[in-house]
Backbone as CSV, one residue per row, in Angstrom:
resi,resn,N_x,N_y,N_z,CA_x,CA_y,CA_z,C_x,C_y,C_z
1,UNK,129.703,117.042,266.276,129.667,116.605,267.673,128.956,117.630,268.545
2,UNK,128.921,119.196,268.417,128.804,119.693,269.339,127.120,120.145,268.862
3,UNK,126.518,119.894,267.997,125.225,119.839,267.604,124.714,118.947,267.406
4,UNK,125.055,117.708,268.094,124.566,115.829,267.815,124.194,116.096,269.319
5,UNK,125.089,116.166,269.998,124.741,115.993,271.634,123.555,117.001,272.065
6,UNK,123.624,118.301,271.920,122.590,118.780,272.534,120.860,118.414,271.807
7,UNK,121.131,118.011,270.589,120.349,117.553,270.242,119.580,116.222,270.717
8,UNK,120.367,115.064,271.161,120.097,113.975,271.841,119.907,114.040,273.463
9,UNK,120.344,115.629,273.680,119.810,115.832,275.468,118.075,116.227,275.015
10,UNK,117.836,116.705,274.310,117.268,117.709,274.050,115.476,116.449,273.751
11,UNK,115.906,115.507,273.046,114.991,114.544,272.756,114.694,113.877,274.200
12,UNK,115.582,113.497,275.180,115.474,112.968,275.743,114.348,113.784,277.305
13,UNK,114.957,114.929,277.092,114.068,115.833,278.147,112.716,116.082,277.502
14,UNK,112.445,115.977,276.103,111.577,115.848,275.697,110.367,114.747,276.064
15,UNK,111.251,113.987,275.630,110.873,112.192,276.464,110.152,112.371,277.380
16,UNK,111.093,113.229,278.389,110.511,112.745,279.917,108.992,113.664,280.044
17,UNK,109.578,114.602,279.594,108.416,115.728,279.753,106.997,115.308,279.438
18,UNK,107.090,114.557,277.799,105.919,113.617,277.254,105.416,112.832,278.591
19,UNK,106.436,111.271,279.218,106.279,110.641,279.630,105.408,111.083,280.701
20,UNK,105.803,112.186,281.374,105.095,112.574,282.883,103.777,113.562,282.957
21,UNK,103.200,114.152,281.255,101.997,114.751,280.672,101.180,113.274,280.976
22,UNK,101.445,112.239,280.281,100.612,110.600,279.740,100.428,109.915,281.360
23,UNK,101.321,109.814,282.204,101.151,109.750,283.645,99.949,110.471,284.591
24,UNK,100.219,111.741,284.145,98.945,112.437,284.736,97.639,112.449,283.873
25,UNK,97.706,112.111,282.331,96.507,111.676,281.550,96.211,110.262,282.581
26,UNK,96.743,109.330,283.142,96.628,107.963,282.999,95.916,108.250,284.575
27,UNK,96.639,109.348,285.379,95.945,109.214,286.654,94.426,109.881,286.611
28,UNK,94.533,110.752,285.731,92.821,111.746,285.689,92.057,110.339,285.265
29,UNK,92.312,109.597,284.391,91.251,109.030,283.810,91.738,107.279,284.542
30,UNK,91.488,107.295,285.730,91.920,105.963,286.176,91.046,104.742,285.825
31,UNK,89.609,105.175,285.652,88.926,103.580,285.157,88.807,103.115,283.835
32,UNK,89.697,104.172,283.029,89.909,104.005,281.823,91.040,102.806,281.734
33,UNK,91.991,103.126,282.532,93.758,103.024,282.986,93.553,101.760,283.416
34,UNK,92.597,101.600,284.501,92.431,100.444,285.368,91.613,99.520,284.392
35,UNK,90.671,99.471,283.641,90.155,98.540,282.610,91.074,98.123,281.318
36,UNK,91.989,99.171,281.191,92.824,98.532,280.280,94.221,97.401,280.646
37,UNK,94.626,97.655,281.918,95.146,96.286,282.214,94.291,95.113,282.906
38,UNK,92.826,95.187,283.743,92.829,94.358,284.385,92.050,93.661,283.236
39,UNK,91.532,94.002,281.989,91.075,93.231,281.108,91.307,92.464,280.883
40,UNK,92.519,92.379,279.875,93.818,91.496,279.398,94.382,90.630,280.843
41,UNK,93.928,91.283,282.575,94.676,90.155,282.930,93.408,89.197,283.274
42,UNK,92.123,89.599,283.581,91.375,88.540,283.870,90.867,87.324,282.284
43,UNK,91.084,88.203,281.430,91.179,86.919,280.260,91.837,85.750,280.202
44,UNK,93.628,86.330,280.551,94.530,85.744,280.884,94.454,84.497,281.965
45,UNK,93.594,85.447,282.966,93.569,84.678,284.175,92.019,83.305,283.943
46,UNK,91.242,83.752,283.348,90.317,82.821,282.209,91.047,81.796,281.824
47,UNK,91.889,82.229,280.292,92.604,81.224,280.259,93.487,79.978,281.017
48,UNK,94.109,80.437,282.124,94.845,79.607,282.491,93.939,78.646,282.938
49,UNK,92.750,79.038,283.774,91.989,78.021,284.324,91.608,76.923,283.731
50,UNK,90.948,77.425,282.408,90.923,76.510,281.627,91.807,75.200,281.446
51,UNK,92.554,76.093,280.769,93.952,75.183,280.693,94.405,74.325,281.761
52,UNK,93.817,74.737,283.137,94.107,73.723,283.772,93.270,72.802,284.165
53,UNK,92.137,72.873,283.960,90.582,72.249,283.724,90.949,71.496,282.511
54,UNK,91.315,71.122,281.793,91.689,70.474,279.710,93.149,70.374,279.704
55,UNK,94.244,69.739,280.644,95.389,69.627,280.303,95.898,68.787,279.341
56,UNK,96.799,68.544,278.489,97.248,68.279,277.401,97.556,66.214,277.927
57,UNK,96.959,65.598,277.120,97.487,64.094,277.430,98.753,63.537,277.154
58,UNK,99.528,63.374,278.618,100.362,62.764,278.511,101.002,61.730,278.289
59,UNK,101.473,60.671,277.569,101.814,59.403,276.874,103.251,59.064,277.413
60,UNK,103.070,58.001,278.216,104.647,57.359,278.122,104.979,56.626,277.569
61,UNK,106.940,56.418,277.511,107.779,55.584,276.481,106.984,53.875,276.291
62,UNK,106.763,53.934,275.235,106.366,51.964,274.726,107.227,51.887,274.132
63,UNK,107.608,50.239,274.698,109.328,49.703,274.007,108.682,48.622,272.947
64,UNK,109.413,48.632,272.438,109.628,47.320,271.365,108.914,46.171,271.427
65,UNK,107.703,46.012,270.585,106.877,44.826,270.597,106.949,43.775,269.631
66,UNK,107.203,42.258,269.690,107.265,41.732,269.057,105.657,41.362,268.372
67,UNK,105.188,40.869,267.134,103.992,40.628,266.809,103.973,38.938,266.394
68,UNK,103.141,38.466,266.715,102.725,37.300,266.515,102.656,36.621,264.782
69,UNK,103.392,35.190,264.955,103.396,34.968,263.677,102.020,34.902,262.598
70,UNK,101.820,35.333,261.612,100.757,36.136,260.861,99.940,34.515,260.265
71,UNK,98.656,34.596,260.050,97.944,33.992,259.842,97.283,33.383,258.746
72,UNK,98.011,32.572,258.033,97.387,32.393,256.353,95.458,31.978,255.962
73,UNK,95.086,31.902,257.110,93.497,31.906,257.196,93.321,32.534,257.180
74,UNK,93.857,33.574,257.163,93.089,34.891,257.123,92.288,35.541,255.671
75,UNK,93.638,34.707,254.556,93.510,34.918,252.524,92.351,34.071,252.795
76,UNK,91.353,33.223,253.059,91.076,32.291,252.999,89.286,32.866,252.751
77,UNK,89.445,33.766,253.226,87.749,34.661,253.130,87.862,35.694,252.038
78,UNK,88.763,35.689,250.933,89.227,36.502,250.136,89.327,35.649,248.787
79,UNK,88.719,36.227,247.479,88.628,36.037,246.602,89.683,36.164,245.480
80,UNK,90.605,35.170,244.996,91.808,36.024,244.415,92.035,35.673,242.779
81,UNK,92.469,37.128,242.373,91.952,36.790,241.230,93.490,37.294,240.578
82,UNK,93.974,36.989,239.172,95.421,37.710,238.505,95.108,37.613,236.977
83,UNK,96.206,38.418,236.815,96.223,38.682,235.157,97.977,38.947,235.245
84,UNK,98.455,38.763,234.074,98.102,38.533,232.813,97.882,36.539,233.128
85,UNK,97.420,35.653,232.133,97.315,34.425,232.106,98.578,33.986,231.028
86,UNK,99.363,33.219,232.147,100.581,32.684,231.284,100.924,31.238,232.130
87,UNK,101.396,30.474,231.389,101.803,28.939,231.944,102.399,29.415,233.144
88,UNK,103.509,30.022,233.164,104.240,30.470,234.304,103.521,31.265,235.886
89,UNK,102.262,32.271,235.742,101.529,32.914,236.514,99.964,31.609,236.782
90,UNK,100.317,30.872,236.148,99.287,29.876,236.452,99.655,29.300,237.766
91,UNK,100.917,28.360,237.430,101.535,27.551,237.978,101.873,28.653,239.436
92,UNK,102.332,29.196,239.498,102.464,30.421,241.095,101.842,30.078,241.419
93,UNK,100.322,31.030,240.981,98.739,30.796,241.603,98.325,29.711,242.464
94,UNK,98.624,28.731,241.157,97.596,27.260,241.714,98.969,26.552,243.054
95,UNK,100.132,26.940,242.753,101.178,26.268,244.102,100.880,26.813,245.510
96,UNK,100.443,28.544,244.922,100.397,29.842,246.307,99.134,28.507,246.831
97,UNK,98.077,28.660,245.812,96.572,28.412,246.351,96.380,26.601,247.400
98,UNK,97.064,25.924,246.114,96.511,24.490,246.939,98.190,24.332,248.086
99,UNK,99.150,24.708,247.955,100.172,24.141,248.954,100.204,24.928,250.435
100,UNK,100.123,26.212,249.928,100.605,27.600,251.088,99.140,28.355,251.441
101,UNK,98.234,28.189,250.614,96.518,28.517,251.404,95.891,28.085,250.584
102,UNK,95.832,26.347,251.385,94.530,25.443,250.654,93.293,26.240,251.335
103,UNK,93.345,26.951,252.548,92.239,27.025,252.774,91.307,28.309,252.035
104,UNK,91.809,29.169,251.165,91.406,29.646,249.983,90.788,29.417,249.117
105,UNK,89.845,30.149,248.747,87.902,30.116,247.898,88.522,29.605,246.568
106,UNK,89.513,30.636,245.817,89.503,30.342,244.802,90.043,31.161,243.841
107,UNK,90.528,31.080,242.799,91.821,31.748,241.851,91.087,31.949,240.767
108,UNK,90.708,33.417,240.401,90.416,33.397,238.992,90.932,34.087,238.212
109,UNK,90.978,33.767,236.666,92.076,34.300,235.668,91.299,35.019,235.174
110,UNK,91.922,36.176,234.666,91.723,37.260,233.686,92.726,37.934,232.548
111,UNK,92.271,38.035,231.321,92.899,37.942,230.703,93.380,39.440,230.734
112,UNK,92.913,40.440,230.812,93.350,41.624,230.875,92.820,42.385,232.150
113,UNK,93.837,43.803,232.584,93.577,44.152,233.840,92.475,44.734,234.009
114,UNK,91.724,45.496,232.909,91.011,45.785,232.936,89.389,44.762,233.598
115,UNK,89.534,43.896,232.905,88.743,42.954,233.371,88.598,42.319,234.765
116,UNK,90.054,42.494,235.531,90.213,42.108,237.046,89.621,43.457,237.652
117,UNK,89.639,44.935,237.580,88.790,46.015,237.175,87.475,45.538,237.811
118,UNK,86.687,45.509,236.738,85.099,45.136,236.082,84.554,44.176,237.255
119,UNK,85.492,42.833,237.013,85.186,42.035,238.282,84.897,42.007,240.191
120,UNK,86.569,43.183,240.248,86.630,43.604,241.438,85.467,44.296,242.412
121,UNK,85.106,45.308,241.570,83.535,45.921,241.534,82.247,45.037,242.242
122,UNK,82.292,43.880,241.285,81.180,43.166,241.913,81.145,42.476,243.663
123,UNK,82.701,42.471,244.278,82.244,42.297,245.293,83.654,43.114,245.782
124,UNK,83.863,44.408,246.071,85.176,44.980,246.350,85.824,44.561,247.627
125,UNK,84.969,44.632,248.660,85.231,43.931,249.902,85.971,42.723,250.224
126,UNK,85.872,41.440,249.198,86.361,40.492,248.912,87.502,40.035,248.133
127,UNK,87.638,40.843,247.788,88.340,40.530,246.518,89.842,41.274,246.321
128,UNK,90.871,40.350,245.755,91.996,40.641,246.198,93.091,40.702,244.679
129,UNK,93.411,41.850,244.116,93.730,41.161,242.510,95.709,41.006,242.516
130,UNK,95.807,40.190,241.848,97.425,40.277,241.909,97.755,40.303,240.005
131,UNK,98.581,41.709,239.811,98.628,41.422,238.607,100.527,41.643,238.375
132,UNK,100.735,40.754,237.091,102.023,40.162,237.310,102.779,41.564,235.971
133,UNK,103.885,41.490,236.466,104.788,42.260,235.542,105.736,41.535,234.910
134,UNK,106.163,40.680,235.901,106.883,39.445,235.209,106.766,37.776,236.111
135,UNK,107.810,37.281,235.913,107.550,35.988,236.813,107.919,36.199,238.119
136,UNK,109.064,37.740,238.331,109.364,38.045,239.970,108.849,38.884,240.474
137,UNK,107.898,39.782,239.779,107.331,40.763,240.300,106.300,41.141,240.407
138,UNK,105.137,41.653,240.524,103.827,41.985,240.917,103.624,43.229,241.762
139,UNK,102.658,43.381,241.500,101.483,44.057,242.549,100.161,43.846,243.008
140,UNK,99.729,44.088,244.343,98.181,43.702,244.461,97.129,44.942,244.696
141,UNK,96.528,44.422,244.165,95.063,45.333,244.753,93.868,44.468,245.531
142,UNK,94.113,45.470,246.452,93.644,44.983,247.759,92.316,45.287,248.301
143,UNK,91.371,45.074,249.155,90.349,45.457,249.869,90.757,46.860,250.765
144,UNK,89.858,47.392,251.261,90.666,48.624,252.340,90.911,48.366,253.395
145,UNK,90.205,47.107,253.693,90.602,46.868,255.308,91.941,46.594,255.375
146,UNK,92.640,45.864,254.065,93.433,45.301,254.218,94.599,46.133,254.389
147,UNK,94.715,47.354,254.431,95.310,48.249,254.422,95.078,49.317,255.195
148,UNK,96.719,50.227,255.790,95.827,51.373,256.448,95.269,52.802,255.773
149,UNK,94.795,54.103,256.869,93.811,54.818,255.605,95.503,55.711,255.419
150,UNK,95.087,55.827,254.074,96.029,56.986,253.131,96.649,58.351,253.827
151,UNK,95.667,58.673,255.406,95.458,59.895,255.328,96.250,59.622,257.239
152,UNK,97.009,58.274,257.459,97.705,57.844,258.809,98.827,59.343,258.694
153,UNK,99.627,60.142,257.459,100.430,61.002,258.166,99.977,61.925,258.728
154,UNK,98.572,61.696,259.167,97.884,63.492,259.543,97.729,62.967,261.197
155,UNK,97.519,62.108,260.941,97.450,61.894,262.927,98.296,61.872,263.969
156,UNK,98.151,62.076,265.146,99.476,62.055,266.157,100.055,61.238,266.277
157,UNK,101.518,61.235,266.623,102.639,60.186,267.011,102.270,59.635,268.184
158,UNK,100.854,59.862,269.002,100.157,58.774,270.217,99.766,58.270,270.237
159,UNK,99.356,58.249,268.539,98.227,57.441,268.497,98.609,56.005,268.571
160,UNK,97.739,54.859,268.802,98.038,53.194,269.313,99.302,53.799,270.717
161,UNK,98.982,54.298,271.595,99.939,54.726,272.623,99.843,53.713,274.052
162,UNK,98.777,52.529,273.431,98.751,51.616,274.135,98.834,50.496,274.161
163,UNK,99.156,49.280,275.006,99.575,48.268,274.180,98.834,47.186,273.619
164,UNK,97.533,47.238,274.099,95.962,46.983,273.549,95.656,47.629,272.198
165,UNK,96.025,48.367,271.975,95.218,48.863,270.914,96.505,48.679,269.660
166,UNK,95.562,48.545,268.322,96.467,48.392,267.104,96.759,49.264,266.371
167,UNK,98.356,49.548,266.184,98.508,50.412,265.364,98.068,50.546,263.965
168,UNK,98.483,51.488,263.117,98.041,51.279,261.489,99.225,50.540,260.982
169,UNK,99.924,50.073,261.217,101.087,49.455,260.602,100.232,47.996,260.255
170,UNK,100.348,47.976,261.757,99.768,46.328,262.121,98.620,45.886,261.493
171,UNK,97.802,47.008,260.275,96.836,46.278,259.708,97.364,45.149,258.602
172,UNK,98.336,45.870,258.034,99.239,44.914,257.019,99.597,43.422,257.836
173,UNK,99.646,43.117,258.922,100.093,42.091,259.328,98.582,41.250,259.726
174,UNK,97.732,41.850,260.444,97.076,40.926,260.812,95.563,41.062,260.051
175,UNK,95.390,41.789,259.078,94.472,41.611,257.797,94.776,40.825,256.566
176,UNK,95.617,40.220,257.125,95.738,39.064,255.320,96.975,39.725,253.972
177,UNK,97.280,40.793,254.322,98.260,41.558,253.189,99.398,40.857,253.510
178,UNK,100.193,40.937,254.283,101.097,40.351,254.634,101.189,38.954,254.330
179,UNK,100.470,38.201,254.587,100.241,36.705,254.776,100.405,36.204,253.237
180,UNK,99.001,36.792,252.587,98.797,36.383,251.136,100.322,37.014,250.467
181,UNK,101.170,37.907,250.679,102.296,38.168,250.459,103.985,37.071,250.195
182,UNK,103.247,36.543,251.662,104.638,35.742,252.116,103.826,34.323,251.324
183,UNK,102.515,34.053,250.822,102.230,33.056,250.260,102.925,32.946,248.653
184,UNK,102.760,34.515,248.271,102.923,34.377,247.114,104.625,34.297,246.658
185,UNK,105.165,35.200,247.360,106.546,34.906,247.391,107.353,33.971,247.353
186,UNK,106.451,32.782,248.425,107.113,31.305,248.521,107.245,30.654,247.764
187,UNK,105.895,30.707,246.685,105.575,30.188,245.458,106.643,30.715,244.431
188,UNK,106.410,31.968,244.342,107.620,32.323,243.532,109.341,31.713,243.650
189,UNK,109.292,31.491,245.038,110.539,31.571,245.205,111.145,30.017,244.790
190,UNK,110.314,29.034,245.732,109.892,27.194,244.994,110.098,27.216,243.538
191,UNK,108.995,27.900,242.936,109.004,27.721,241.561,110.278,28.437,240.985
192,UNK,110.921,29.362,241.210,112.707,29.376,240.585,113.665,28.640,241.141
193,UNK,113.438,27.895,242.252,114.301,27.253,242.700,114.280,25.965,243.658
194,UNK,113.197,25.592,243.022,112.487,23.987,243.562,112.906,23.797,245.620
195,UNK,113.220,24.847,245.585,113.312,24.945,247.193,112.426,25.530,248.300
196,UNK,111.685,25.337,249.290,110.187,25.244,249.672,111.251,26.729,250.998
197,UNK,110.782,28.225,250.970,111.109,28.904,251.846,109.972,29.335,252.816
198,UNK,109.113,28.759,252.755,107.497,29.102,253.485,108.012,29.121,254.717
199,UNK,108.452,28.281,255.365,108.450,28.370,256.959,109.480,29.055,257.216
200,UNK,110.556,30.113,256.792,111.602,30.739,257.062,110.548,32.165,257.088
201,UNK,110.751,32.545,255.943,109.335,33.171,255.560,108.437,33.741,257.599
202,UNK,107.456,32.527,257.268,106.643,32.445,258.388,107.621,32.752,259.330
203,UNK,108.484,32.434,260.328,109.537,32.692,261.530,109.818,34.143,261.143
204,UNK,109.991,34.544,260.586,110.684,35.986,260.455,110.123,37.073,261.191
205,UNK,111.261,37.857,262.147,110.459,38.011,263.517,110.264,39.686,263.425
206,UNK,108.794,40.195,263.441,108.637,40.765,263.156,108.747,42.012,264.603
207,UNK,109.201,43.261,264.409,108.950,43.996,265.351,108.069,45.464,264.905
208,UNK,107.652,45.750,266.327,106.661,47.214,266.061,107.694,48.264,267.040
209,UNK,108.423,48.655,265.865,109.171,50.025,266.782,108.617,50.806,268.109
210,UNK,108.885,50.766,269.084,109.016,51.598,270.658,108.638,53.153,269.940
211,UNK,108.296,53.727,270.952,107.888,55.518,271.158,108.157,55.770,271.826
212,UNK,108.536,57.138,271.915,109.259,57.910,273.029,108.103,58.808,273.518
213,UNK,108.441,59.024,275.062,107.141,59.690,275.597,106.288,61.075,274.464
214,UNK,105.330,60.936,274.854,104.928,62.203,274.047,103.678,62.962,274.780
215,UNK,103.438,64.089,274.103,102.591,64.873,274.574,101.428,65.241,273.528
216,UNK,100.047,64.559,273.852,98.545,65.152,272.512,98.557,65.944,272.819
217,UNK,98.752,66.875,271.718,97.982,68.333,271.757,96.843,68.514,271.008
218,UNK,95.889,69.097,271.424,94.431,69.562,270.860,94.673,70.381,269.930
219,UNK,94.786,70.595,268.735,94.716,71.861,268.044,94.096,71.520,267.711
220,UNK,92.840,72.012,267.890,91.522,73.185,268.091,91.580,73.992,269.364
221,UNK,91.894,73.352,270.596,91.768,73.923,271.398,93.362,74.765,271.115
222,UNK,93.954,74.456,270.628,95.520,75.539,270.291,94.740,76.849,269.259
223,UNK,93.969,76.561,268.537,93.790,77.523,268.125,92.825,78.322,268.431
224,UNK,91.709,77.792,269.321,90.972,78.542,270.110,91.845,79.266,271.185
225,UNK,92.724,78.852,271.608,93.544,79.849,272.744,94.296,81.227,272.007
226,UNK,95.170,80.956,270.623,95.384,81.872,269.802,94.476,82.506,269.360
227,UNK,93.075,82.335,269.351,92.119,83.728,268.896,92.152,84.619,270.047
228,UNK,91.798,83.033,271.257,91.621,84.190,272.741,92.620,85.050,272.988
229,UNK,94.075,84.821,272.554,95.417,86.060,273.373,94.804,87.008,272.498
230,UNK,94.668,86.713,271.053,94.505,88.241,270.150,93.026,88.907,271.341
231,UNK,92.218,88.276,271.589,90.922,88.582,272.106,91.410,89.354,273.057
232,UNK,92.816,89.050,274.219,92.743,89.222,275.461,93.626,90.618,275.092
233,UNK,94.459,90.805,274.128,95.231,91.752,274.054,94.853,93.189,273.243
234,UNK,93.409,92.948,272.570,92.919,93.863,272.065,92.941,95.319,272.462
235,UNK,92.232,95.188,273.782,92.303,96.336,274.419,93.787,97.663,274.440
236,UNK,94.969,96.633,274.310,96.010,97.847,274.588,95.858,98.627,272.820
237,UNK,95.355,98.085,271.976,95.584,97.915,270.661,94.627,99.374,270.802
238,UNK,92.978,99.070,271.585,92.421,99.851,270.938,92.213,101.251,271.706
239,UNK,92.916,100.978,273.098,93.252,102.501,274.012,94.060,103.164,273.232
240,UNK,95.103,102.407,272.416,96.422,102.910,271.983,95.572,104.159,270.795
241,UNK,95.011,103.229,269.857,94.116,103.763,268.907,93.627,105.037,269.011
242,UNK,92.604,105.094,270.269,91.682,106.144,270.504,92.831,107.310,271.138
243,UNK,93.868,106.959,271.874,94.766,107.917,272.160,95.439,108.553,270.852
244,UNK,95.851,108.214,269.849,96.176,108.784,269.203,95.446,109.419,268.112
245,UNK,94.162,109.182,268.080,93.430,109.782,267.266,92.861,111.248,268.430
246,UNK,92.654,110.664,269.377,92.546,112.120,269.791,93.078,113.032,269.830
247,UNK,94.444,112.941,269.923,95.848,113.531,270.310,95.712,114.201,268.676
248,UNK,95.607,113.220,267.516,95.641,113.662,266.317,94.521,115.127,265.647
249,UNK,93.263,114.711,266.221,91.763,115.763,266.384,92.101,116.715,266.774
250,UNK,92.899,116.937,268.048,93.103,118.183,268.768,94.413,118.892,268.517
251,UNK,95.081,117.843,267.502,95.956,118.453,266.075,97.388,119.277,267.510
252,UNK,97.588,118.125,268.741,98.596,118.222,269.284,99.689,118.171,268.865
253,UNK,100.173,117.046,268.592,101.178,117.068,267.389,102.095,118.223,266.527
254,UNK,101.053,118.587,265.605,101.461,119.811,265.069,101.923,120.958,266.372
255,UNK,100.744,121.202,266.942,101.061,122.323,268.170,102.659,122.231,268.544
256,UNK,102.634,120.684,269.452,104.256,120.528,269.871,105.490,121.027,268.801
257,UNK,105.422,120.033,267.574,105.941,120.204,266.760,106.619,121.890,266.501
258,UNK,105.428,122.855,266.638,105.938,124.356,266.441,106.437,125.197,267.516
259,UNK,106.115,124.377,268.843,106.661,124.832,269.697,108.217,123.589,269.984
260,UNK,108.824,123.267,268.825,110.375,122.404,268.839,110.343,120.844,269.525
261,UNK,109.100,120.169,269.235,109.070,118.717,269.732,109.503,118.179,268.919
262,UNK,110.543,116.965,268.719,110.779,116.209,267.799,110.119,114.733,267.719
263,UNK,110.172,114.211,266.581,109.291,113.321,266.414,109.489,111.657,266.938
264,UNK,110.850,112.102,267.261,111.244,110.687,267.971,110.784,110.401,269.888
265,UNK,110.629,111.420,270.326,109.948,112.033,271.482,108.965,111.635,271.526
266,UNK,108.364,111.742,270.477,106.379,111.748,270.192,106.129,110.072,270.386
267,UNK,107.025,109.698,269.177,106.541,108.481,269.296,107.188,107.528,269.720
268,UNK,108.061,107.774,270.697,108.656,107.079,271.759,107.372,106.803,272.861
269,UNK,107.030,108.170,273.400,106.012,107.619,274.078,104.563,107.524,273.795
270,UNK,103.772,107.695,272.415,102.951,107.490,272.023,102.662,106.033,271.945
271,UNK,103.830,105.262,271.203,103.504,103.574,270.793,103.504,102.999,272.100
272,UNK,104.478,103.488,273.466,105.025,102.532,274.530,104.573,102.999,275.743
273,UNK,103.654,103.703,275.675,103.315,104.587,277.166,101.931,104.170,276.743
């Protein structure tokens, strides 16, 4: 105790002593002193302008939209083709095609997927393949329109933030995926159970979930502002620098040091002064 305390007076008068040497360094060399804060603040003061010149787009709450019942003319400019070929995937086909979209080009069979493949190719745009796993199940391969792009989780939650414009959801509904869907289903569903569900089907009321207000942010311009703070804050980085390398050259340090400076003194006010 009685060599802890004078020791901790002892740093501290040290402290001050440092602190009020770096004070009178800071007043001799004032346009040194004076360029190192007003730098960092007219950058600062740069920035904000900006920022208020390019403010961030604001988006308000959209509630709950109902969408319009979906359009079976739409399969109707679409080429459709399935595999595997079985009495059972026939009979779907030709019920989907002439009952639920007569107005449809035309159904062609393939015996293997590969071959719906090969075919697809020749006109991809058009062409729509449904290949069966069993009599209840399937999958299709589709055109791209008919679908949205792969890459919808990278974009903002504003996006379609209006009520004109279409979301990516809504391509499934009003590009034919949906439609040729609820065609094929019906068929399926008739053909296990001689009972016609098309127009239940069709009624089924579709909604486009509401958004809560939001705010676009630019990142680019977010990360152009994060180069600029490093840009704007350089300066304390590199006064700090040249102060201590000088201090280091003229091998002060040591000097203090032998005349009883301790090192918590030093760099108390070396890093913060």
């Amino acid at each position: 105790m009685s060599t802890e305390a004078p020791r901790q007076g002892g740093t501290w008068r040290q402290t001050r002593v440092l602190l009020y040497k770096n004070c009178l360094i800071k007043w001799r060399t004032k346009r040194t002193s004076i360029q190192e804060i007003l730098i960092p603040l007219s950058l600062l003061g740069l920035l904000i302008i900006i920022s208020m010149i390019q403010p961030n787009k604001r988006h308000g709450k959209m509630p709950d939209s109902v969408l319009y019942s979906t359009n079976r003319t739409s399969v109707s400019e679409f080429i459709v083709g399935y595999t595997p070929i079985t009495n059972v995937t026939r009979k779907i086909m030709y019920k989907m095609l002439s009952e639920y979209c007569p107005e449809g080009k035309e159904v062609q069979e393939f015996i293997t997927e590969q071959e719906m493949k090969e075919a697809s190719l020749l006109n991809p745009e058009k062409f729509i393949g449904v290949i069966f796993k069993d009599a209840m199940s399937y999958h299709l391969r589709v055109p791209r329109q008919m679908i949205p792009e792969s890459s919808n989780h990278l974009e903002s939650k504003t996006s379609c933030s209006k009520s004109f414009e279409m979301c990516e959801a809504e391509v499934y509904w009003y590009h034919g995926f949906t439609a040729l869907q609820i065609c094929i289903d019906a068929a399926i569903i008739e053909f296990k159970t001689n009972h016609s569900v098309l127009e239940g089907l069709e009624e089924t009321e579709v909604v486009i979930m509401g958004k809560s207000a939001a705010v676009e942010i630019d990142y680019f311009f977010r990360g152009v502002i994060l180069i600029y703070l490093v840009i704007a804050f350089s300066p304390f980085g590199y006064y700090l620098t040249i102060h201590i390398m000088t201090e280091k050259e003229k091998k002060l340090k040591e000097f203090l040091i032998v005349m009883g400076l301790q090192d918590t003194a030093f760099w108390y006010v070396s890093l913060f002064i």
